[in-house]
N, C-alpha and C positions, 0 to 999 in steps of 0.2 A: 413468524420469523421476526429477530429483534436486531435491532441494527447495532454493531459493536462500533463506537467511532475509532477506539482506537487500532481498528487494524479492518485498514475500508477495501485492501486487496483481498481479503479473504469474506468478506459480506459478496463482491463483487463476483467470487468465484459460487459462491450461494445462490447468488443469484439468476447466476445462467444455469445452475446445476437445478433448478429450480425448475427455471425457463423450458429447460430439455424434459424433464419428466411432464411438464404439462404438455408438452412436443407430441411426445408419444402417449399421453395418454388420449388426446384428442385425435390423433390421428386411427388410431383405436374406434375410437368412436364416428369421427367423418366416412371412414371406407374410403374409394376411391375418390370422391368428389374433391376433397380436401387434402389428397394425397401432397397433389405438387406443390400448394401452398406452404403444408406440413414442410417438406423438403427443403424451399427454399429460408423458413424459418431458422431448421436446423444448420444449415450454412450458415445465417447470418448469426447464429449461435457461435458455431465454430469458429470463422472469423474475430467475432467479438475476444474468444477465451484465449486464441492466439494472439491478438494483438494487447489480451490483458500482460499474459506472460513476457511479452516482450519488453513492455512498462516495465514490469516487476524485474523484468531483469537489466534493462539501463538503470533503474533505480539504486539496486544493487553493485550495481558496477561503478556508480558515482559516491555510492558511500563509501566502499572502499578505497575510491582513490580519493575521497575526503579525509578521512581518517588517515593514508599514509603522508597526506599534506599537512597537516595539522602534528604528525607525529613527525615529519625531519620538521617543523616549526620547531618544536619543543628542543629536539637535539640542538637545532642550531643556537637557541636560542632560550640556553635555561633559564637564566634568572630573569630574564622580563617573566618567562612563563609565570615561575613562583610569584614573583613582585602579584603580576594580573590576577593570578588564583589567589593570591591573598588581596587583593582590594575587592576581589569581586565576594568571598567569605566573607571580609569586614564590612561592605553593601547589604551583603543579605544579611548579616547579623545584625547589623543597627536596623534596617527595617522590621524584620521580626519583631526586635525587643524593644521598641519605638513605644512609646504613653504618647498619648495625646492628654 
């Protein structure tokens, strides 16, 4: 398994889905003995991918209302926009093209 940094909710989801097959395949292999341990592994599995989803989904629900803030900015407020978007191009362009 290789870990992708740029996208760590979905390594995360690998890794319970990972979690769970060794779940059951060791349970496979304990029998009874290891049963309830198995069991309450799986729970604590489950809980985990719920409360990832939930992450993922405030997550979501903050970008979007990032973006419709940043979008009535821009309506209210066109030309500082342009002014900003262009000092920040002429930033990154002189840095770029910089000699030392």
């Amino acid at each position: 398994m290789t870990f992708d940094s740029s996208d760590p909710i979905s390594h995360l989801h690998k890794v319970l889905s990972e979690l769970e097959s060794l779940a059951r395949s060791t349970a496979e292999k304990a029998g009874d003995g290891g049963a309830d341990l198995i069991e309450q592994l799986k729970g604590t599995l489950a809980a985990a991918r719920s409360r990832i989803k939930e992450a993922e989904e405030s997550l979501q629900h903050q970008a979007v209302q990032g973006a419709k803030t940043a979008d009535g900015f821009v309506h209210e407020h066109t030309w500082m926009s342009i002014g900003i978007a262009a000092a920040i191009a002429f930033l990154l362009g002189a840095l770029t093209t910089r000699r030392d």
